[in-house]
N, C-alpha and C positions, 0 to 999 in steps of 0.2 A: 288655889286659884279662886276667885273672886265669883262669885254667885251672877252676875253681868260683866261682860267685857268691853262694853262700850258706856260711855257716860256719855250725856247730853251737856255735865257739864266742864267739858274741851273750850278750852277758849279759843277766842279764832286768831292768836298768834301760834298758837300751837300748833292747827289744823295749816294754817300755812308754812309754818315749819316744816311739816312731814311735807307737803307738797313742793317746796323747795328741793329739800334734801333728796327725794327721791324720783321726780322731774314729773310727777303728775299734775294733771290739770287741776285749776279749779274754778270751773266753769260755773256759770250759773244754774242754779238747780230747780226742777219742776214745787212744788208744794209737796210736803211729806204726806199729808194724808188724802190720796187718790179715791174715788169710789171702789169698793169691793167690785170683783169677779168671779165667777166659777168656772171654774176650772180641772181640767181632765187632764193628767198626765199618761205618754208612752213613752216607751223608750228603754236603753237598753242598762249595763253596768255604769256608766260614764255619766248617766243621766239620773239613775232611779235614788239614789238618795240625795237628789234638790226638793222634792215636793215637803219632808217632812221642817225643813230647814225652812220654805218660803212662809210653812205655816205658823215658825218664832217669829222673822219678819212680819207679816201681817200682826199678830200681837203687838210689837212693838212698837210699830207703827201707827197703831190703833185704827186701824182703818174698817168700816163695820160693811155689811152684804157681804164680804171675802167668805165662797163656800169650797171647800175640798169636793169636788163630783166624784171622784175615783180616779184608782191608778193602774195600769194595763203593764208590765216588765216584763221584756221577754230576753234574758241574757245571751251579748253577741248580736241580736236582733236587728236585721232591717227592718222599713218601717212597712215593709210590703207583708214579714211575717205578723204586724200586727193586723193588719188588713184582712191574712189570710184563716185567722183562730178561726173556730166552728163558731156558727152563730148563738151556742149555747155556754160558750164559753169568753164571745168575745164583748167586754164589758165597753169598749172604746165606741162599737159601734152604736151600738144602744143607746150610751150616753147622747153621742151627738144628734141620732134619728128622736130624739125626746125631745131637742131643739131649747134643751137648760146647761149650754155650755158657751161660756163666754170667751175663754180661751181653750186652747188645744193645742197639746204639747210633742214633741214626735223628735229623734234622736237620727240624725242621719248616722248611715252606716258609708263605708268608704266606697261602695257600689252607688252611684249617680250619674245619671236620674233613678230615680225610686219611686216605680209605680204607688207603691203605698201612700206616700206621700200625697200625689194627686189625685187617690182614691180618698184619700180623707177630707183632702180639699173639698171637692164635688160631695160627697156627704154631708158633710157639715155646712156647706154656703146652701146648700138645699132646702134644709130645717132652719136655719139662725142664716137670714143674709147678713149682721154683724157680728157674725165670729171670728177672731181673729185665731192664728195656727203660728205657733209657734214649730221650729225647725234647731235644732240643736246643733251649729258644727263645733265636734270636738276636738280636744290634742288628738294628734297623730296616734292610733295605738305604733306600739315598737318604735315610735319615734323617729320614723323614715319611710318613704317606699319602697325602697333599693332591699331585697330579698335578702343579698349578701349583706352589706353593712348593718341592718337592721338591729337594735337592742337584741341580744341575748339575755345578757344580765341586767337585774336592774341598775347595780353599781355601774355602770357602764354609761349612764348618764350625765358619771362626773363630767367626764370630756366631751360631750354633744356640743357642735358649735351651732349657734344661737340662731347664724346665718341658713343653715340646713332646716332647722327646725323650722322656722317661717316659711320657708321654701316650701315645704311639705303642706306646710297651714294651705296656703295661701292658693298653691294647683287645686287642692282639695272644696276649699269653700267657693272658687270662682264656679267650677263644676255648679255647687248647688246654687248658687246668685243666678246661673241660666237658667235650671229647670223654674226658683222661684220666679222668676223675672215672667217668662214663660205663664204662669200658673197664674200671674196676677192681672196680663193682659188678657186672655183667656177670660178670665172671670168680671174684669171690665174696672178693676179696686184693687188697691193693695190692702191681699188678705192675712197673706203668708207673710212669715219676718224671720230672719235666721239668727241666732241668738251663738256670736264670735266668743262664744268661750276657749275654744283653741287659741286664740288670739290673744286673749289675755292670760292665757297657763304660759305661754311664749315670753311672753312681758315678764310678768313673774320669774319665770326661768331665767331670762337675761338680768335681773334685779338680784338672784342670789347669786350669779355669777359674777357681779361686779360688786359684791359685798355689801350691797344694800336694803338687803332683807335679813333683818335682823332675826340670829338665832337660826336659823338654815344655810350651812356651809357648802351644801352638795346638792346639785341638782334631784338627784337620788332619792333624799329627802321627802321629793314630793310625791313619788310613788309607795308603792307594798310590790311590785313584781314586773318583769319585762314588760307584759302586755301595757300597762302604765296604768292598771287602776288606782285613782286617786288616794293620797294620804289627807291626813285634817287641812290644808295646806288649800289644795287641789279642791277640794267639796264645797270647803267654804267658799272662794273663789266661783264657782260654778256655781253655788245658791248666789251670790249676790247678783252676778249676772242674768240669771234667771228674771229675779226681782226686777233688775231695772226693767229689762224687754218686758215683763208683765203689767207691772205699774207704772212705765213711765216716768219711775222718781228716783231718787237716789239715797242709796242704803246708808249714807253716811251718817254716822252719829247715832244711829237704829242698837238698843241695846241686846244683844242676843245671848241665849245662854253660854256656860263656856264649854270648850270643844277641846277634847286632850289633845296635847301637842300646841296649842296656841296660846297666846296671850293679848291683851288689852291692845300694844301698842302695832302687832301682825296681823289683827282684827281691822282697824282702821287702815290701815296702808291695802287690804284686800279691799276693803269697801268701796274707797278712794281710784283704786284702779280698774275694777268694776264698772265705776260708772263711768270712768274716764274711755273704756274700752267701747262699753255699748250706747254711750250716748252719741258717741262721736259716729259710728258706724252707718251711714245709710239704710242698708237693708234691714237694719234691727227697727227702724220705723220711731225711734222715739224723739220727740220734738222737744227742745231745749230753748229756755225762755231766755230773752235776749237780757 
């Protein structure tokens, strides 16, 4: 596999090819190179390996101030267990009470509202009134809420209908659009942005189910176990979403290292639905130039 999986130099009948073929937008896009951020990540399994990914992106991208502040994982975790660490162990809150964090990251769990969440809120607008907070809604763990039906196996994935899984997304994230909504009147600004990666693992799933993702036959595929921790597939997908909600811009054409299990042209069809996912989304807050 190739030392870069994306080239800058993709022609743009090519790039529209893939967006034909596979029904993604292609919308207009912000400038590739945003001003740097610093940035604080929490959050749980679904979440903790975006931060080392966004850090190729930012290379790539050449974008200069971009700092890593630190990273808080607490596996399984609500965002109230990161709220709750001992004050000698908890590195989240410090960060933000030093008032050198520009973004702030935090992983919802399937319990919403989540104290945590609004506790970091009021934290952080306290020290930095322009902080912004990022909020993670992810895939579904087990892939349903229904107790009985629920994934056992991860092969069990092959036959999930496409319709159920949205379903699930969708109760799930409106829950957290209240508490944000909530949290941003409150504060008098929109602080807080939820970053639809569930949304887009969805898309993708119904993409390999209709034979359009090339090189992945089975939904399956894009896990390692019932619970649904991501495969190469799932991660990348989830870093590039990140990236957009972070900068604003879109990951396309971004050359990143490569990542087992992927190639050049599943790199780009990721990148491409990423941003088609979070630009479009309201509550992810990013502005899209006409």
């Amino acid at each position: 596999m190739k030392g870069c999986v994306i080239s800058r130099r993709v022609a743009c009948s090519s790039v529209a090819a893939i967006a034909f073929l596979f029904g993604i937008s292609t919308a207009a896009e912000p400038p590739i190179r945003p001003q740097g951020v610093r940035i604080f990540y929490t959050g749980h399994s679904f979440h903790m390996f975006v931060p080392p990914r966004i850090e190729q992106l930012v290379k790539a991208a050449r974008i200069e101030g971009h700092r890593l502040v630190g990273t808080q994982g607490i596996g399984g975790s609500r965002v109230i267990q990161h709220w709750d660490l001992a004050d000698d162990k908890n590195k989240a809150k410090s960060a933000l009470m030093s008032g050198e964090v520009d973004v702030f990251t935090m992983s919802a769990h399937l319990a919403v509202p989540d104290g945590g969440i609004a506790n970091f809120t009021d934290l952080g607008l306290k020290h930095n009134p322009r902080l912004r907070l990022l909020v993670q809604a992810s895939w579904y763990p087990f892939d349903i809420p229904d107790p009985v039906r629920r994934i056992k196996d991860n092969a069990q994935r092959h036959d999930m209908k496409i319709e159920e899984l949205q379903a699930a997304i969708d109760e799930w994230r409106k829950k957290l659009e209240v508490q944000v909504d909530d949290l941003n009147q409150q504060h008098g600004r929109k602080a807080v942005f939820i970053v639809p990666v569930g949304d887009a693992v969805v898309k993708l799933r119904a993409m390999v189910v209709d034979g359009k993702f090339p090189g992945v036959k089975s939904q399956a595929e894009l896990f390692t176990d019932p619970i649904g921790h991501a495969a190469p597939h799932v991660r990348a997908l989830a870093a590039y979403c990140n990236y957009v909600a972070i900068y604003h811009g879109s990951p396309i054409g971004l050359a990143v290292p490569s990542e087992s299990g992927l190639d050049e042209q599943q790199h780009e069809i990721l990148q491409r639905l990423a941003w088609d996912v979070v630009s479009r989304y309201p509550h992810a807050g990013v502005k899209v130039s006409k």
